[in-house]
DSSP file (Angstrom, degrees, kcal/mol; ACC not computed):
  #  RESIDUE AA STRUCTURE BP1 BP2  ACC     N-H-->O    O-->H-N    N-H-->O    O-->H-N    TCO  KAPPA ALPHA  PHI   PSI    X-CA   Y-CA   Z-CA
    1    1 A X              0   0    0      0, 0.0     2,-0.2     0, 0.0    61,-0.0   0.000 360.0 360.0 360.0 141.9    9.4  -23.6   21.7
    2    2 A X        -     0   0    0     60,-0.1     2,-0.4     1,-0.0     0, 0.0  -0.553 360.0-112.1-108.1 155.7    5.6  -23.1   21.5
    3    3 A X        -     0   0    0     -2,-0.2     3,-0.3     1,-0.1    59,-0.2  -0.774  14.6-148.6 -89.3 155.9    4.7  -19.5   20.4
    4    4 A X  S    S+     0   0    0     57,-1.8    62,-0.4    -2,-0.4     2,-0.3   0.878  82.6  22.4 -94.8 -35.0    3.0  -17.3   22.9
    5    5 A X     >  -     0   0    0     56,-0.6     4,-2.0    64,-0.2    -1,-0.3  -0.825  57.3-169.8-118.2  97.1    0.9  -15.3   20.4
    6    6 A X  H  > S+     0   0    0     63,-0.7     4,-2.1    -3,-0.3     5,-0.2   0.577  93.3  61.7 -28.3 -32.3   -0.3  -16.4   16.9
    7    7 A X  H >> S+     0   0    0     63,-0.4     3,-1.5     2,-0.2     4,-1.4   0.944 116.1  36.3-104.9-102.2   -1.5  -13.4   15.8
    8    8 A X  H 3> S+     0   0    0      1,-0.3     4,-3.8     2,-0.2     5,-0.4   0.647 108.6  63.5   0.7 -62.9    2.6  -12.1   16.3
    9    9 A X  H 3X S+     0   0    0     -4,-2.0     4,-1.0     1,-0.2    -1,-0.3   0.921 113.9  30.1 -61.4 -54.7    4.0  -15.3   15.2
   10   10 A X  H <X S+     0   0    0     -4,-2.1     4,-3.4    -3,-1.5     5,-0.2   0.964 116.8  57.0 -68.8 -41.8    2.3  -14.8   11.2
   11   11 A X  H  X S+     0   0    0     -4,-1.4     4,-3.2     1,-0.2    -2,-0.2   0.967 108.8  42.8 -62.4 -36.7    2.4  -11.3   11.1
   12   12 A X  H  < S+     0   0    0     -4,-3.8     4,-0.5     2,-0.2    -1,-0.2   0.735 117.8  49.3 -81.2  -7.1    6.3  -11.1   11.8
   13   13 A X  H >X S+     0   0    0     -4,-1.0     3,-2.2    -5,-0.4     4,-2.0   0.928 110.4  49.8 -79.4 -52.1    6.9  -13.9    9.3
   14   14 A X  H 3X S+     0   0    0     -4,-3.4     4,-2.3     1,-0.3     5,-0.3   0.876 114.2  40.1 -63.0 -62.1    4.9  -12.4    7.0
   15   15 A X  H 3X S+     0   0    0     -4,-3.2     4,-0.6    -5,-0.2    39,-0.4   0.517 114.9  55.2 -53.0  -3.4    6.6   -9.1    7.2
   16   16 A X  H <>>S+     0   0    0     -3,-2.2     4,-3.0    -4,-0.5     5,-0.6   0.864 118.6  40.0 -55.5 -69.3   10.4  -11.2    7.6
   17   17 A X  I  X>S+     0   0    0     -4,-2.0     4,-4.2     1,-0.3     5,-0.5   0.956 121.2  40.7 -52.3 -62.1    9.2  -12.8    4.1
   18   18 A X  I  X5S+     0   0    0     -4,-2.3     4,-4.2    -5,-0.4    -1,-0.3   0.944 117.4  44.5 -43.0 -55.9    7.8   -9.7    2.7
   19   19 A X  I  X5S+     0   0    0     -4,-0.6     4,-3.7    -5,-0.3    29,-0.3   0.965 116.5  48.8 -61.2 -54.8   10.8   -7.2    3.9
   20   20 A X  I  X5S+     0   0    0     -4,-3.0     4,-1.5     1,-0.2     5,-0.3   0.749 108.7  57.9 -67.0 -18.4   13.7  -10.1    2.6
   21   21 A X  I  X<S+     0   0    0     -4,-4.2     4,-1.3    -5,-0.6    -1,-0.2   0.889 110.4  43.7 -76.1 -30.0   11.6  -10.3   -1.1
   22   22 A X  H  X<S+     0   0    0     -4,-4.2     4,-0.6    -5,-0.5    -2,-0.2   0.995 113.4  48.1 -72.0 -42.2   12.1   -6.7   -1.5
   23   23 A X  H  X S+     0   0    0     -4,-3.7     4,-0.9    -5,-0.2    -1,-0.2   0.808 112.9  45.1 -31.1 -48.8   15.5   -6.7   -0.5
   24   24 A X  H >< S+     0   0    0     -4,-1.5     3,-0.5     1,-0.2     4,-0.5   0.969 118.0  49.0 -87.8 -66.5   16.6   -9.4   -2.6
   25   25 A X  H 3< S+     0   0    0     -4,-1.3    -1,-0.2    -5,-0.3    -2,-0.2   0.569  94.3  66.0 -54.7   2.1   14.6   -7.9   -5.3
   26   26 A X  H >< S+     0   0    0     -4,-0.6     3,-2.4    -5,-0.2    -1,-0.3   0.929  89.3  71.9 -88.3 -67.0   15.8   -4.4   -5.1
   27   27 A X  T << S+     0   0    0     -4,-0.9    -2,-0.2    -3,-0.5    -1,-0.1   0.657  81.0  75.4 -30.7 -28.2   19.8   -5.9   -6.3
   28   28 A X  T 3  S+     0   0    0     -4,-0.5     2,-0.5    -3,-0.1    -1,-0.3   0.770  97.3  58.6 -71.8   9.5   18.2   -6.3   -9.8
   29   29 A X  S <  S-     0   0    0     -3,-2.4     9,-0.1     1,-0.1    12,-0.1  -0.756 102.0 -85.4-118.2 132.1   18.6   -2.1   -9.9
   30   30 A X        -     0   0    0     -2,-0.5    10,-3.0     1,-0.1    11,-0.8  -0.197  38.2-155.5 -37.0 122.8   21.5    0.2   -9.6
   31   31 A X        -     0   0    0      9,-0.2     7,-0.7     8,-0.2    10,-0.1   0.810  20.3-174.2 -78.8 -42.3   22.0    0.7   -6.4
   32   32 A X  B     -A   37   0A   0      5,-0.2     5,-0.3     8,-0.1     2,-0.2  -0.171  23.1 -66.7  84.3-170.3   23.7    3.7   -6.2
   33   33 A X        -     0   0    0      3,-1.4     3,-0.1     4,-0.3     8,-0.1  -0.779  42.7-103.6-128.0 161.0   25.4    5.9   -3.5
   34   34 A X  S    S+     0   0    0     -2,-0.2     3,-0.2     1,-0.2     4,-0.0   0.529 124.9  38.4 -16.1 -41.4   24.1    7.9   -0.3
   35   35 A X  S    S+     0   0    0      1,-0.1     2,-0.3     2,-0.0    -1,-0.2   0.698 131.6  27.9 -71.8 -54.1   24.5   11.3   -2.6
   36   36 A X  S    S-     0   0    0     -3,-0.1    -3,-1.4     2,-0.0    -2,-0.1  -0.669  88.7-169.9-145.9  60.5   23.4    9.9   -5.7
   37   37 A X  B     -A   32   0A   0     -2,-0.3     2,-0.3    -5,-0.3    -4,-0.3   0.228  10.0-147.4 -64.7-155.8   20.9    6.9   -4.7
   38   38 A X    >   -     0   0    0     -7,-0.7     3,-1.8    -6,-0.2     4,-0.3  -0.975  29.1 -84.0-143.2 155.9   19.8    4.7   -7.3
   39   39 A X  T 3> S+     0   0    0     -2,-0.3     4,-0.5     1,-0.3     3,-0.2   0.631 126.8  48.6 -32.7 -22.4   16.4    2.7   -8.0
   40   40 A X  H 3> S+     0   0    0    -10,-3.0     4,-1.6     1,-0.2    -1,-0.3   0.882  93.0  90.2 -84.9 -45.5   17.3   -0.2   -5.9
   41   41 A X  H <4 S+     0   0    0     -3,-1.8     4,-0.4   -11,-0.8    -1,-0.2   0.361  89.8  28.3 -19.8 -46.8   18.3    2.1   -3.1
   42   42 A X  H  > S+     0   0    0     -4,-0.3     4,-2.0    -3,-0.2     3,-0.3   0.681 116.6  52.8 -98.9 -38.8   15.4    2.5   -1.1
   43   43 A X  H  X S+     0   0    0     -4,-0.5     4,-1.7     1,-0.2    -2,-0.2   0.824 105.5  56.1 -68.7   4.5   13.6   -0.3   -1.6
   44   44 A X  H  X S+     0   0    0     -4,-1.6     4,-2.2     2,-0.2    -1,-0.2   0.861 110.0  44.5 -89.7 -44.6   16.4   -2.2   -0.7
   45   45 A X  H  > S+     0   0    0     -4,-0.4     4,-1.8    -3,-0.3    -2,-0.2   0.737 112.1  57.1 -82.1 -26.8   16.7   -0.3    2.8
   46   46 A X  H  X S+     0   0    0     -4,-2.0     4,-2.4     2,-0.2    -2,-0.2   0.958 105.6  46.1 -42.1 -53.6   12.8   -0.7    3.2
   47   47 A X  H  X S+     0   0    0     -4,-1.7     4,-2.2   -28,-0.2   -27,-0.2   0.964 113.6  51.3 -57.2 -60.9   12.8   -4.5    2.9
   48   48 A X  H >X S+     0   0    0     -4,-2.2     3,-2.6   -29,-0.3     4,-1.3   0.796 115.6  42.3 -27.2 -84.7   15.8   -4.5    5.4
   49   49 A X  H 3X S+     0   0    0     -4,-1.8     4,-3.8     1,-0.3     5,-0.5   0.914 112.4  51.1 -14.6 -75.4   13.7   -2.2    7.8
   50   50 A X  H 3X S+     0   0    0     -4,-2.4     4,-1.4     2,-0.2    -1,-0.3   0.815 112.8  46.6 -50.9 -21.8   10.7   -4.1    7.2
   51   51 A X  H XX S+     0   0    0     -3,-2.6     4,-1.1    -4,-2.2     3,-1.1   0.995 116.3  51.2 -73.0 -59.2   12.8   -8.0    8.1
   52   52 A X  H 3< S+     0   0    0     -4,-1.3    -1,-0.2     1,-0.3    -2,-0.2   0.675 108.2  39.6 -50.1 -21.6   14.0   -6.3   10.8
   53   53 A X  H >X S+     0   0    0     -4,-3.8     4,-1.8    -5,-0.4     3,-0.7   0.838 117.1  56.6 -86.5 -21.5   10.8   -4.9   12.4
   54   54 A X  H <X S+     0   0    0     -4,-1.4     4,-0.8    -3,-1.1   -38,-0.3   0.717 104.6  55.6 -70.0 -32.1    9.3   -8.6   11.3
   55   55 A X  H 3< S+     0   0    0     -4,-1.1     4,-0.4     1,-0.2    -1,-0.3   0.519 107.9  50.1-101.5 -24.3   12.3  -10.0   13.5
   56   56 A X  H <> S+     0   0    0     -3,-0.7     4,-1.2    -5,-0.3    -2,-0.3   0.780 105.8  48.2 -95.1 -32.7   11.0   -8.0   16.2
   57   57 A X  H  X S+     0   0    0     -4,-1.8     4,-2.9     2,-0.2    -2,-0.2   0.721 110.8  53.5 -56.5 -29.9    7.7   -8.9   16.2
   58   58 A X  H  < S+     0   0    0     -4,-0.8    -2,-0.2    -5,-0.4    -3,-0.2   0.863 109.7  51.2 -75.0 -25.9    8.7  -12.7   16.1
   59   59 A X  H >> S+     0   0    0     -4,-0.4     4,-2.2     2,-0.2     3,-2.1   0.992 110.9  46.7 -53.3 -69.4   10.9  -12.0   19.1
   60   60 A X  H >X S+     0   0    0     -4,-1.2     4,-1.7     1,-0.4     3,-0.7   0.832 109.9  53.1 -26.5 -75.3    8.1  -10.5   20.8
   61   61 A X  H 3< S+     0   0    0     -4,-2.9   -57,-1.8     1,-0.2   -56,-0.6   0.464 111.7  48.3 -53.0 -11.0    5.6  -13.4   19.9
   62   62 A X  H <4 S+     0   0    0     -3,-2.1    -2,-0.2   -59,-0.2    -1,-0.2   0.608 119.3  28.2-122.0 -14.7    7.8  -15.9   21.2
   63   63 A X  H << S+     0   0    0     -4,-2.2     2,-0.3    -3,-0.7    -2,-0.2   0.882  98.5  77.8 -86.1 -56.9    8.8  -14.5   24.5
   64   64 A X  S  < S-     0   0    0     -4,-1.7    -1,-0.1     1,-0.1   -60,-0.0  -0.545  79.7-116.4-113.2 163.4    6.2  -12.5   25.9
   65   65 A X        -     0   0    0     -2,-0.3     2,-0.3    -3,-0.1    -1,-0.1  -0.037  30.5-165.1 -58.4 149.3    2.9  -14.0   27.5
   66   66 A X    >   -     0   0    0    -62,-0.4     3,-0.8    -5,-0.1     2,-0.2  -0.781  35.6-102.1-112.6 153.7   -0.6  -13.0   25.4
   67   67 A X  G >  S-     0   0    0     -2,-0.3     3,-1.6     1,-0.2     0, 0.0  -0.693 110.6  -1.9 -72.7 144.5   -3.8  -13.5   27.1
   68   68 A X  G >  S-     0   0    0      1,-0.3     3,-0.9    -2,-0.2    -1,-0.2   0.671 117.1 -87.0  46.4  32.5   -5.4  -16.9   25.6
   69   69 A X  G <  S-     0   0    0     -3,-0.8   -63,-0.7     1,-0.2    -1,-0.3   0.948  73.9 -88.4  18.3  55.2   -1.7  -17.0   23.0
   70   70 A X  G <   -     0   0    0     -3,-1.6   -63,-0.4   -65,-0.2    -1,-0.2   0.626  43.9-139.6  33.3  40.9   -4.1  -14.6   20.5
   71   71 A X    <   -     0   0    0     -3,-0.9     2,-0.9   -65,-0.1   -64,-0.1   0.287  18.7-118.2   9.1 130.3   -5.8  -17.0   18.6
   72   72 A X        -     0   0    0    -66,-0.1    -1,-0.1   -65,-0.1     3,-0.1  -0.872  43.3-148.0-101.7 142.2   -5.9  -15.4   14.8
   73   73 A X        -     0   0    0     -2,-0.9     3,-0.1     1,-0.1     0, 0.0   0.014  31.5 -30.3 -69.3 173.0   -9.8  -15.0   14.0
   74   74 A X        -     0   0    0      1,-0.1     2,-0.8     2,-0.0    -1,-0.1   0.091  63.6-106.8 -22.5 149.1  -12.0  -15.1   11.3
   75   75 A X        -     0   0    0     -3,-0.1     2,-2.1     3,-0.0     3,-0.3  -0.817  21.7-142.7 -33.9  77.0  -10.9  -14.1    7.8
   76   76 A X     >  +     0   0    0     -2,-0.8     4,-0.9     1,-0.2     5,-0.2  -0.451  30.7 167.9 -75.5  92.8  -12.3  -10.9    6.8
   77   77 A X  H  > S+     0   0    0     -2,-2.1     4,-1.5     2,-0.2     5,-0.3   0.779  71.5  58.0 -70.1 -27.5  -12.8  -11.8    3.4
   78   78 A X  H  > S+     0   0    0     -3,-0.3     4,-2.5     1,-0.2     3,-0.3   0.964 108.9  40.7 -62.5 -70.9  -14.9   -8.7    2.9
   79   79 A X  H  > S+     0   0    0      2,-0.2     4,-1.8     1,-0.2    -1,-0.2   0.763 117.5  53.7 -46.2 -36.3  -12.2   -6.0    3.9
   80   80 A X  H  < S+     0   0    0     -4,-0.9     5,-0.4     1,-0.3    -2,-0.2   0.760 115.5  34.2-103.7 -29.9   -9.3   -8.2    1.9
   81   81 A X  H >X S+     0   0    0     -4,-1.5     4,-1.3    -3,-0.3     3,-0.9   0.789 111.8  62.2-110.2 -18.2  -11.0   -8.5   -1.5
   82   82 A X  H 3< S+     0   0    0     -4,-2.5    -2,-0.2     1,-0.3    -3,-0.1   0.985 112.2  39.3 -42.4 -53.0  -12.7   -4.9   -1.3
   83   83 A X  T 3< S+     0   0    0     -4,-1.8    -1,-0.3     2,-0.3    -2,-0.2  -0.292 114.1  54.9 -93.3  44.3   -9.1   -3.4   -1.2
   84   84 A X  T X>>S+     0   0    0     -3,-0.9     4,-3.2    26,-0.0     3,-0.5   0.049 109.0  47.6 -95.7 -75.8   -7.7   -5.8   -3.7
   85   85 A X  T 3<5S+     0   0    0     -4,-1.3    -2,-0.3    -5,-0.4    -3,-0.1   0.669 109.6  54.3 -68.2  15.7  -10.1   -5.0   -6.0
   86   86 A X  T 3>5S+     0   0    0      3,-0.1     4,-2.3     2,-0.1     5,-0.3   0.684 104.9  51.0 -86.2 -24.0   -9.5   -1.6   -5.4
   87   87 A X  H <>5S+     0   0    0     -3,-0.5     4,-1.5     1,-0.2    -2,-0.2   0.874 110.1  46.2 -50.7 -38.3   -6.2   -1.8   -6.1
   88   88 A X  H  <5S+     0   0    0     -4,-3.2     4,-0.4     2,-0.2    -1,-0.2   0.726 107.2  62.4 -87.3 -10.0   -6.7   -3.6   -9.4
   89   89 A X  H >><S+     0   0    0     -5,-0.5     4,-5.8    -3,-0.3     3,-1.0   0.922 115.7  39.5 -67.7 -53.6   -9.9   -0.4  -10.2
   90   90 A X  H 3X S+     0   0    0     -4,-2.3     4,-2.4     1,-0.3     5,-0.2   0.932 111.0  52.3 -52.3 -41.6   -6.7    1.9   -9.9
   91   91 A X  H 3< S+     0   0    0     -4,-1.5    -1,-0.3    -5,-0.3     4,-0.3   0.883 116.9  41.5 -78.3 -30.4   -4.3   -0.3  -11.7
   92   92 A X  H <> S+     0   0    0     -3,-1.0     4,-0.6    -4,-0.4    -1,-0.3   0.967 118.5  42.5 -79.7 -63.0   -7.0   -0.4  -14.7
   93   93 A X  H  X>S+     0   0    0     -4,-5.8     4,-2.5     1,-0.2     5,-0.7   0.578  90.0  92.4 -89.0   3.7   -8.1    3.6  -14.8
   94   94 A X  H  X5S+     0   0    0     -4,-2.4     4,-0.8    -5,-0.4    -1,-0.2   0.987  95.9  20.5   0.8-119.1   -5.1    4.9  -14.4
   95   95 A X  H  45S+     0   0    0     -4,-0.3    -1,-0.2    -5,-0.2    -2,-0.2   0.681 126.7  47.8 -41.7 -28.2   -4.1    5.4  -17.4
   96   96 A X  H  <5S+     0   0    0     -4,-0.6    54,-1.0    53,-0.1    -2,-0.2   0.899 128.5  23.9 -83.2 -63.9   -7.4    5.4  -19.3
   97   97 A X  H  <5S-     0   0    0     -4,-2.5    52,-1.1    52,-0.2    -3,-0.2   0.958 102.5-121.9 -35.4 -70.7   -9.2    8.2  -16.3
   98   98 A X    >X< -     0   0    0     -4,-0.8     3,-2.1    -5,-0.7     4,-1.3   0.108  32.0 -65.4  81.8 162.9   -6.5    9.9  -14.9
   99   99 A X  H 3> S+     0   0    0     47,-2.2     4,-1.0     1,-0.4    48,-0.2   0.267 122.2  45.6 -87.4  -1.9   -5.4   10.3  -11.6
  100  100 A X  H 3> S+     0   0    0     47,-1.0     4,-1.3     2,-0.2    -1,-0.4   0.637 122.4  39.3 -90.3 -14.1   -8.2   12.2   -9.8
  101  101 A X  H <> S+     0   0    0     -3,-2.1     4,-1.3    46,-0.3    -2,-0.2   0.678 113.3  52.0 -98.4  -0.8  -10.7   10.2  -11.2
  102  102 A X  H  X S+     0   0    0     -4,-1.3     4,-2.2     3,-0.1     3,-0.2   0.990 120.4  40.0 -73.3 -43.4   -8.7    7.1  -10.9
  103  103 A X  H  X S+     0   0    0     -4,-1.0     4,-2.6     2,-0.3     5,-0.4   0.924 110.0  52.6  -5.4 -85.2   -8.2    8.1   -7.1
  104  104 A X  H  X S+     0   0    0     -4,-1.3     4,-2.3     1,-0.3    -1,-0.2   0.843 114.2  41.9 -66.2 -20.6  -11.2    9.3   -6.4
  105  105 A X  H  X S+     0   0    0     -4,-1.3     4,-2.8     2,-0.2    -1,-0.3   0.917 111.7  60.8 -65.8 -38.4  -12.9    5.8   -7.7
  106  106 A X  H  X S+     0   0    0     -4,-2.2     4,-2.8     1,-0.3    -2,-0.2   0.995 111.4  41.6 -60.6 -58.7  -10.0    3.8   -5.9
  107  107 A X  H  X S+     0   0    0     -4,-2.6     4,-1.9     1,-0.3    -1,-0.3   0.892 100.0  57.4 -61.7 -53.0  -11.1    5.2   -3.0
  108  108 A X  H  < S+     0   0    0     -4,-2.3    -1,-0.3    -5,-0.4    -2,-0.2   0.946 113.5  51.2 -30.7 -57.3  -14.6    5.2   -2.8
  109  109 A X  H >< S+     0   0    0     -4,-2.8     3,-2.3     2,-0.1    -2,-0.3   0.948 104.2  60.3 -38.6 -56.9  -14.0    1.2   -3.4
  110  110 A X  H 3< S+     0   0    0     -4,-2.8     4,-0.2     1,-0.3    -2,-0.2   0.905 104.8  43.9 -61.2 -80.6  -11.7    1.3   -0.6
  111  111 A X  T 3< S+     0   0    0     -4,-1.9     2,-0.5     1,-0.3    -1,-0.3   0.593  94.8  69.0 -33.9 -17.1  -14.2    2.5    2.1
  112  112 A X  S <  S+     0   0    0     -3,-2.3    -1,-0.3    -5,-0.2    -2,-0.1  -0.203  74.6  86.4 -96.5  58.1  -16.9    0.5    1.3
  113  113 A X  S    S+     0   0    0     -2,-0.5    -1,-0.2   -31,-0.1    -2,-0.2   0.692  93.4  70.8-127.0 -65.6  -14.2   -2.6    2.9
  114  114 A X  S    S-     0   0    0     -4,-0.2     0, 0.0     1,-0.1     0, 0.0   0.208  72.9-154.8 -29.6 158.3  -16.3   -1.0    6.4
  115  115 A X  S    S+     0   0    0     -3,-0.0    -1,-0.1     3,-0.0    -3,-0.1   0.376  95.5  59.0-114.1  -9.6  -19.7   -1.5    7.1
  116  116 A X  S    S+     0   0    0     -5,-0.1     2,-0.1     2,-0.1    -2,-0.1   0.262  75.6 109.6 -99.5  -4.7  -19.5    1.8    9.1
  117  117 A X        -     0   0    0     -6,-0.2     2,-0.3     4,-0.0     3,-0.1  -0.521  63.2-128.6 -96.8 142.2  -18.4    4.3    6.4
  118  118 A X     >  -     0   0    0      1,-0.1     4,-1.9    -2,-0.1     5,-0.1  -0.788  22.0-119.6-105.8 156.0  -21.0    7.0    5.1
  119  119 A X  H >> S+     0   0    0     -2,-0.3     4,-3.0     1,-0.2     3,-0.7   0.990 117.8  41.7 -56.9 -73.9  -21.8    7.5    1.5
  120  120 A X  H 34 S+     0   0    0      1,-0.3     4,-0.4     2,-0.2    -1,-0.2   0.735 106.3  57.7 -60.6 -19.0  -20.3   11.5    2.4
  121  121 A X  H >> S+     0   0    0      2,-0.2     4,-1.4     3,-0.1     3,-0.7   0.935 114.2  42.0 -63.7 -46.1  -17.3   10.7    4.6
  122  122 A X  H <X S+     0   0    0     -4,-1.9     4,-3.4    -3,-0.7    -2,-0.2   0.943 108.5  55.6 -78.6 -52.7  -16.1    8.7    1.6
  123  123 A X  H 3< S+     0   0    0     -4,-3.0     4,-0.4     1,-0.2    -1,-0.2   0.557 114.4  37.2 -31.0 -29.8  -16.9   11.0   -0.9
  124  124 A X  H <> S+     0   0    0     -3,-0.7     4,-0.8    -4,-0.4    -2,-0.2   0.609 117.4  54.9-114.5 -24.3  -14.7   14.2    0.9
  125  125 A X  H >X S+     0   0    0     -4,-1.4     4,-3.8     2,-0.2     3,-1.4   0.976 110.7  43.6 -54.1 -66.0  -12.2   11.7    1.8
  126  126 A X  H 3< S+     0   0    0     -4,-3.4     4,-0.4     1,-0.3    -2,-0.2   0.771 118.6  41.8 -55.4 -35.7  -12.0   10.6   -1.9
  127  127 A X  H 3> S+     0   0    0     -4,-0.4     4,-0.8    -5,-0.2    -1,-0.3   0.623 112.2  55.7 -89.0  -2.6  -11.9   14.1   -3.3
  128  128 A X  H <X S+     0   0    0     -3,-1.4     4,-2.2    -4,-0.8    -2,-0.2   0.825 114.1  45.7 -67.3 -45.2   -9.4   15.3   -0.3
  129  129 A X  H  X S+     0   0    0     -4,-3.8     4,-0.7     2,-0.2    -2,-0.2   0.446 110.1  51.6 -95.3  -2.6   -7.3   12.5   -1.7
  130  130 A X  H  > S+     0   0    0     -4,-0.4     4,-1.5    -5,-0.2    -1,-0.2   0.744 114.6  41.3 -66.4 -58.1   -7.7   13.3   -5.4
  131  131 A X  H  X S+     0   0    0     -4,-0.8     4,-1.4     2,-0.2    -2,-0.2   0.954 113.4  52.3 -88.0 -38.0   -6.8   16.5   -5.2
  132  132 A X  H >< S+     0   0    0     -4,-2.2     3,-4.1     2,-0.2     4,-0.2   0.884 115.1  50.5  -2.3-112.9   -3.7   15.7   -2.4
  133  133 A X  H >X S+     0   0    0     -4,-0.7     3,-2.6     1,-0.3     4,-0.9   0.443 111.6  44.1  -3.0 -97.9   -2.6   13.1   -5.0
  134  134 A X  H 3< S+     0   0    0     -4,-1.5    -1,-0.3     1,-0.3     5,-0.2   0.465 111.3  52.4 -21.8 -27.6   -2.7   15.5   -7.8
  135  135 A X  T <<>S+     0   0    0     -3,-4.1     5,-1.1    -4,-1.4    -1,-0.3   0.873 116.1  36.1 -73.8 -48.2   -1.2   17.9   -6.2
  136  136 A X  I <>>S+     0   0    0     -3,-2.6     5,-1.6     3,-0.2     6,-0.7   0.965 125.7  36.1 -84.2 -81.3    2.1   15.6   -4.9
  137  137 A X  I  <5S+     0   0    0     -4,-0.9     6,-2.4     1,-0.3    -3,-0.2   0.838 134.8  17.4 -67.6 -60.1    2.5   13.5   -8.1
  138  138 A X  I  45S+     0   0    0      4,-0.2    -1,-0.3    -5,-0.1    -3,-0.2   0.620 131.5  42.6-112.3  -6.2    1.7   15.7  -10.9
  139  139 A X  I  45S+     0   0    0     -6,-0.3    -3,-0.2    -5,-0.2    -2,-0.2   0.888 131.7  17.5 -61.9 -62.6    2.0   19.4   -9.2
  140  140 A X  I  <<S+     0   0    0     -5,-1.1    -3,-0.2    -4,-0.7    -4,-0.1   0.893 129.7  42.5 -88.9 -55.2    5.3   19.0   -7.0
  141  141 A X  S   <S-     0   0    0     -5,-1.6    -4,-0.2     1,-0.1    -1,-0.1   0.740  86.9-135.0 -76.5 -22.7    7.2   15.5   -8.7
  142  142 A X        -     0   0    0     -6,-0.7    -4,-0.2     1,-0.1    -5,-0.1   0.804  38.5-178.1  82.8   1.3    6.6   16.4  -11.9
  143  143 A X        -     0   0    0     -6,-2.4     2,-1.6    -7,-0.3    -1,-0.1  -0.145  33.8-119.7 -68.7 141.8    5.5   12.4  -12.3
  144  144 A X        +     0   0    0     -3,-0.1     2,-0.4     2,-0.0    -1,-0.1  -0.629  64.6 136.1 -83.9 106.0    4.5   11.5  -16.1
  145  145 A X        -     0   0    0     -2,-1.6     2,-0.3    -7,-0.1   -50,-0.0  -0.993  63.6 -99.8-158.2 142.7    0.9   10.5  -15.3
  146  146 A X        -     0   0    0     -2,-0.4   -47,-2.2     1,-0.1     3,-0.1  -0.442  25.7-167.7 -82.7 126.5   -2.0   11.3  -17.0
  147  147 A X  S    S+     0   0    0    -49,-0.3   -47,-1.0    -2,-0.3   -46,-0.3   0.848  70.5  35.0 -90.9 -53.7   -4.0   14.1  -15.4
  148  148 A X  S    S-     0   0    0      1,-0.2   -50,-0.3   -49,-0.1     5,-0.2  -0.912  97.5 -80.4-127.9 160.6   -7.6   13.7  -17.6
  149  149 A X     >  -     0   0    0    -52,-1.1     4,-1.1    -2,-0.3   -52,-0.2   0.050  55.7-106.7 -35.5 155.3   -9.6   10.6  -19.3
  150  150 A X  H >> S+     0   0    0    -54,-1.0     4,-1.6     2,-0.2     3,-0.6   0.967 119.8  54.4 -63.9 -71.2   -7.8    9.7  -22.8
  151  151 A X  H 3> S+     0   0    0      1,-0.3     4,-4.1     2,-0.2    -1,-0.2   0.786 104.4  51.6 -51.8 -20.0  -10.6   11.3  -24.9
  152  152 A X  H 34>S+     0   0    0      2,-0.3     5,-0.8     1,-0.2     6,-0.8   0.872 117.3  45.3 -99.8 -43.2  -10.5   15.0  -23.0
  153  153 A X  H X<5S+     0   0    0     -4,-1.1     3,-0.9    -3,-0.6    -1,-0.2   0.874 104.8  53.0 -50.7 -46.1   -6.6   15.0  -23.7
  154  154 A X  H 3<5S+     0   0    0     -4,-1.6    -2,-0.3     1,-0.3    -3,-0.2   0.772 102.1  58.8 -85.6 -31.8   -6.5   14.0  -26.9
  155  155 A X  T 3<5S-     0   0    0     -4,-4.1    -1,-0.3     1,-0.1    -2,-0.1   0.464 103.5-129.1 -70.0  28.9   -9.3   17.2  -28.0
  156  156 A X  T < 5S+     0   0    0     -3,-0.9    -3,-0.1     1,-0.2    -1,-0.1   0.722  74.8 121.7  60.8   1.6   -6.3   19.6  -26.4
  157  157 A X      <       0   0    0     -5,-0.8    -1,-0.2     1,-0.1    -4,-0.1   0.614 360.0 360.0-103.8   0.2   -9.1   21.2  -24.5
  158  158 A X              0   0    0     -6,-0.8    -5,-0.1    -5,-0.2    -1,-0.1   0.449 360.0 360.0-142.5 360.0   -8.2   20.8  -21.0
């Protein structure tokens, strides 16, 4: 059986693969009850979600007709390793920043993955999404995560 679209055919294996590694990797954690979930709990029922919607795209890609089966295109190497390495700015200033200026750096990165994003779009985006963050994580959730840069903590002054 030939696939009908490429572009279908990887993305719903890659979300199959993706959804069943979380699954399987969610058992190492208490699982827990409906009342009283436990760490495994939700990701467990994301990856499930995610095989299943992966299982649906693969249907999809193998029945119905695509114009030209969708060829997958170029590589946007540009977009893929911008937002990696923003992922890996956060994963670094985290802890050293704190999370509105790890945020608001993540993000800044993050935009420039366009060739279309303005310097000020990104800029009110990044500080909408600082202060959001901050708001959710360390306002409402209570999450133990470090608020200001190491030095600015440790003088007690803010």
């Amino acid at each position: 059986m030939k696939a009908k679209s490429q572009r279908d055919l990887f993305a719903g294996l890659l979300f199959v693969v993706t959804g069943v590694g979380f699954a399987y990797g969610s058992t190492q954690y208490d699982f827990g009850n409906s009342s009283n979930p436990g760490p495994g709990y939700f990701p467990f029922g994301l990856g499930v979600l995610l095989a299943l919607l992966g299982a649906l795209v693969l249907f999809k890609a193998m029945s119905i007709e695509s114009r030209d089966g969708e060829p997958i295109g170029r590589i946007g190497w540009r977009p893929l390793l911008v937002v990696v390495g923003a992922i890996v700015l956060f994963a670094l200033t985290l802890p050293r920043l704190g999370l509105p200026i790890a945020v608001v750096l993540t993000a800044l990165l993050a935009t420039r993955a366009s060739r279309e994003s303005r310097w000020l779009e990104s800029a009110l985006l990044a500080l909408g999404l600082a202060a959001f963050c901050t708001a959710v994580f360390i306002g409402a959730l209570k999450l133990n995560l470090p608020l200001w840069p190491i030095p600015l903590s440790r003088w007690g002054a803010l």
